[in-house]
N, C-alpha and C positions, 0 to 999 in steps of 0.2 A: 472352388470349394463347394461341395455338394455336404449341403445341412437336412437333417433329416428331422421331423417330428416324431416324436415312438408313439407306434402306430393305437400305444393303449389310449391314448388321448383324443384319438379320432371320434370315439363314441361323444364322450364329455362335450368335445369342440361342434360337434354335428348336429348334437341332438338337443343340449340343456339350453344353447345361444341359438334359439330359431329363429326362420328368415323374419324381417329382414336383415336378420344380424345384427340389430340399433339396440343396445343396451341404456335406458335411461339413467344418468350416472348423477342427477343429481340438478344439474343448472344449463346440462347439453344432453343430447343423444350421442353415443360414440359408436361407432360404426363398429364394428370386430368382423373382419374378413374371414371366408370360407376356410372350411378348414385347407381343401389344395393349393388356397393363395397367400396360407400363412408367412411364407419363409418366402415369399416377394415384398409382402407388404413388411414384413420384420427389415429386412435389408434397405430398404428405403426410410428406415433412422439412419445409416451410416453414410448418406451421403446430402450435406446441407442444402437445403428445402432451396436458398436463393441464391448460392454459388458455384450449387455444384460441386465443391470441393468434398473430397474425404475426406470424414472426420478424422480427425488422428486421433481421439482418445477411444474407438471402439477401435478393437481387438481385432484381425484376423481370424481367431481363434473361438 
């Protein structure tokens, strides 16, 4: 399944979050990936961090 970001968000994603991407959120820096690596690093929620398994409760969809 091929997920697509619309493309109006590429401005916002590119230019308001500058390198290095680290947004201070408070008590960490959180990283926010590029905007061409968004929908790798989104996708890598749906599979647990220490077993590997698919989540079952994200969607397909």
């Amino acid at each position: 399944m091929d997920l697509i970001i619309p493309p109006a968000l590429k401005p916002f994603l590119s230019t308001v979050i500058p390198e290095p991407h680290q947004l201070d959120i408070g008590f960490t820096l959180f990283e926010f990936p590029r905007f061409e690596d968004l929908i790798d690093f989104q996708m890598g929620y749906r599979w647990h961090g220490i077993t590997q398994a698919q989540e079952l409760a994200w969607d397909a969809n």
